[in-house]
VEXTOR-443622 format. One line per 4 residues: number of its first residue (from 1); their letters; for each residue x negated, y negated, z of N, C-alpha, C. Coordinates in steps of 0.1 Angstrom, whole numbers, padded with zeros to 4 digits. Each point is the difference from the previous one (the first is absolute). Layout:
NUM	A	X:Y:Z:X:Y:Z:X:Y:Z ~ ...;
END
This chain:
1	XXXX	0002:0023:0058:-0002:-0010:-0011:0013:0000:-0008 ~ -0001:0011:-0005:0017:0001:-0011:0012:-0005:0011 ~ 0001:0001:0009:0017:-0001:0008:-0005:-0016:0000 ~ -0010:-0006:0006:-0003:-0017:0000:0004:-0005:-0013;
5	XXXX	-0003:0006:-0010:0000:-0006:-0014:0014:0002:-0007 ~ 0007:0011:0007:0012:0004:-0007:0010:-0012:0010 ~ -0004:-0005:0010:0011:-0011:0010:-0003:-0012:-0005 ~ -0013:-0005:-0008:-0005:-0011:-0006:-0011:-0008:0009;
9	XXXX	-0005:0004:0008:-0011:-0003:0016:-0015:0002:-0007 ~ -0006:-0008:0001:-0011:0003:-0008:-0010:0001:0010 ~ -0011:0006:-0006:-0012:0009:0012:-0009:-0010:0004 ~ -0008:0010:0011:-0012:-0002:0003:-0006:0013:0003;
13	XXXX	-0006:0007:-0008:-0004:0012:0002:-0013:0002:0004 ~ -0008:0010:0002:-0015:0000:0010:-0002:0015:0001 ~ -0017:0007:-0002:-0003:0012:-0006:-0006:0006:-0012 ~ -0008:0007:-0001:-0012:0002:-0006:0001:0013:-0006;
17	XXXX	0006:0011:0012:0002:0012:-0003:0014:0010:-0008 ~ -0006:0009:0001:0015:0008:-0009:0004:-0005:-0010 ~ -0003:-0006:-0007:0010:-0012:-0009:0004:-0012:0000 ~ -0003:0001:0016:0007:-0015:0000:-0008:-0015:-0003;
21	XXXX	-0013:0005:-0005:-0005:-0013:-0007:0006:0000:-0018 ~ 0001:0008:-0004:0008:0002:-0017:0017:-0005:0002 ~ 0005:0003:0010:0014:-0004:0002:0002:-0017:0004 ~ -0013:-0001:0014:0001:-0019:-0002:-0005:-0008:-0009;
25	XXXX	-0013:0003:-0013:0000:-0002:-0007:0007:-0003:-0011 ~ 0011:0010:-0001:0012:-0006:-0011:0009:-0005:0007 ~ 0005:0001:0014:0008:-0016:0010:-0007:-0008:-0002 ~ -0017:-0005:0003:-0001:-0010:-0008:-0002:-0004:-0013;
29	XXXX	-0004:0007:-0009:0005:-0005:-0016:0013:0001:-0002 ~ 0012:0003:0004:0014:-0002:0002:0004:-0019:0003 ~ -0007:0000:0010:0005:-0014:0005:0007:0004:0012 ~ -0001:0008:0007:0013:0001:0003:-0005:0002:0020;
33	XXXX	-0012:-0003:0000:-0006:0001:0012:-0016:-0002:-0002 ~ -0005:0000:0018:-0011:-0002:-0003:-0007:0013:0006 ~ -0010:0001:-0006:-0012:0014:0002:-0011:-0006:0009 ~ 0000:0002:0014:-0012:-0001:0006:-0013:0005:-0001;
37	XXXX	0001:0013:-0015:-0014:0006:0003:-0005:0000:0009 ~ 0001:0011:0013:-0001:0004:0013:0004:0011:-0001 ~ -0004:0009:0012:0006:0009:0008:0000:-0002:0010 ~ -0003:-0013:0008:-0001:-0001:0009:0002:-0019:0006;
41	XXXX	0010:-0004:-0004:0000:-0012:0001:0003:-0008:0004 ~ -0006:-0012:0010:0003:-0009:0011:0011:-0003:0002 ~ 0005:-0005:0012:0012:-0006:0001:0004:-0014:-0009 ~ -0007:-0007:0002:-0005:-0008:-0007:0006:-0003:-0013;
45	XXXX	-0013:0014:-0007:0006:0003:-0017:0015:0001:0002 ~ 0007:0005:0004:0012:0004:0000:0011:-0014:0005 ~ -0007:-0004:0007:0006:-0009:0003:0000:-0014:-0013 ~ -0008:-0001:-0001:0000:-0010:-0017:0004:0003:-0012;
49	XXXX	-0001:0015:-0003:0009:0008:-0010:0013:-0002:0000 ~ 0006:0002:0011:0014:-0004:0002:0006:-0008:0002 ~ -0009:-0016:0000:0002:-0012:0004:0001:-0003:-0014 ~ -0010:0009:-0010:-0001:-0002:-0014:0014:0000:-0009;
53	XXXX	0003:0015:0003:0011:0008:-0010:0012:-0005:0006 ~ 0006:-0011:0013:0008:0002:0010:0000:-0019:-0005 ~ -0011:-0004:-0004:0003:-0016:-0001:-0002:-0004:-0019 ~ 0000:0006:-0009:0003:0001:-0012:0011:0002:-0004;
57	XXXX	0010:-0007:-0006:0013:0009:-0004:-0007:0009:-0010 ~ -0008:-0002:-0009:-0006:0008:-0012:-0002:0014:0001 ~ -0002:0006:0014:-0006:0013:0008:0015:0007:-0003 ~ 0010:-0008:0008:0010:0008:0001:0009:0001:-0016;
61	XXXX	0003:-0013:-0012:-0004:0000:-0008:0000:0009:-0006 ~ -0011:0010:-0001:-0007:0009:-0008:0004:0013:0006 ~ 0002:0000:0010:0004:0010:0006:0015:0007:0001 ~ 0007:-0014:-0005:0016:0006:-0002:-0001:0001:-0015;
65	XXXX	-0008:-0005:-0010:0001:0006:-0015:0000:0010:0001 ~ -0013:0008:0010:-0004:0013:0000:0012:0006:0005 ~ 0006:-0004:0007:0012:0008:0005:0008:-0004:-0011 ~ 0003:-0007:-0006:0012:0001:-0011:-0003:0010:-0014;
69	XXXX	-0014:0003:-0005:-0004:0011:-0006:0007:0014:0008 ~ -0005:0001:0013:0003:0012:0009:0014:0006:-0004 ~ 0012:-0017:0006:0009:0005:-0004:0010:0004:-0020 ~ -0011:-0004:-0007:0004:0003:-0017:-0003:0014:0000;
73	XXXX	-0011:0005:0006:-0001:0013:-0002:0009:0009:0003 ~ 0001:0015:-0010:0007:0010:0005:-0011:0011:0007 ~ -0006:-0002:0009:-0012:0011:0005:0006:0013:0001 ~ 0011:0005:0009:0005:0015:-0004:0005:0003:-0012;
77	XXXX	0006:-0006:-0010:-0001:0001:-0010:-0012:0003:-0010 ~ -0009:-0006:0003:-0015:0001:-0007:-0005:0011:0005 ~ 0001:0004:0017:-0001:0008:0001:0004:0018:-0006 ~ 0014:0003:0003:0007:0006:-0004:-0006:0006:-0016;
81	XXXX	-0004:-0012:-0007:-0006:0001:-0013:-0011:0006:-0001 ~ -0008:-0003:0011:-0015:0009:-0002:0002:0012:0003 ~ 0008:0001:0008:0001:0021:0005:0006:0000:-0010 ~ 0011:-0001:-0006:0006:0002:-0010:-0011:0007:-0008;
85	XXXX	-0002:-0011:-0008:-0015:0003:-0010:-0013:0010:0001 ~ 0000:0000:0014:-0009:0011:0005:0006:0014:0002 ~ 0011:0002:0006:0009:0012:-0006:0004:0002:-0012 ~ -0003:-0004:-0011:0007:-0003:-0016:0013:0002:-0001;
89	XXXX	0005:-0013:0007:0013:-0001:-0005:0004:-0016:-0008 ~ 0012:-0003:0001:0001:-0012:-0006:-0002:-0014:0004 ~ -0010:-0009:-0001:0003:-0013:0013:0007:-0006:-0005 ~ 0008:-0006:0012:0012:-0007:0000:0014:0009:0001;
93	XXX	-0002:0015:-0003:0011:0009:0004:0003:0000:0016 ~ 0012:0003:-0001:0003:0002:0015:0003:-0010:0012 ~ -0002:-0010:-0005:0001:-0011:0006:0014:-0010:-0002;
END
């Protein structure tokens, strides 16, 4: 999901388990794809999902915003920050 979103390709995701109904849930409140709520779903579904997100510019659209957030962030930096903080040292030192 993140590597799709980080190229600007927006989803069609599908699954019930492990999380992955909470993760396509926010792709679809994102905009940024569509949630078949499935674990198991037709060709069909899949096939009109992608007819969906694939014949909208708006799908793709939303999906390179989300990637242009992606790229404003400093994620190893943020990162770097939390261990930081979690070892008590200074965030934003060392960097």
């Amino acid at each position: 999901m993140l590597l799709s979103l980080s190229h600007g390709v927006p989803l069609v995701t599908a699954g019930l388990n492990e999380g992955k109904s909470d993760v396509n849930a926010r792709v679809e409140y994102a905009g940024v794809g569509v949630n078949l709520k499935t674990e198991t779903p037709s060709a069909a579904a899949i096939r009109s999902a992608v007819d969906t997100v694939l014949g909208d510019p708006s799908w793709r659209a939303r999906a390179q915003a989300m990637r242009g957030q992606f790229e404003a962030e400093d994620s190893v930096g943020a990162a770097v920050d939390i261990i930081t903080a979690i070892v008590g040292g200074t965030p934003g030192v060392g960097r």
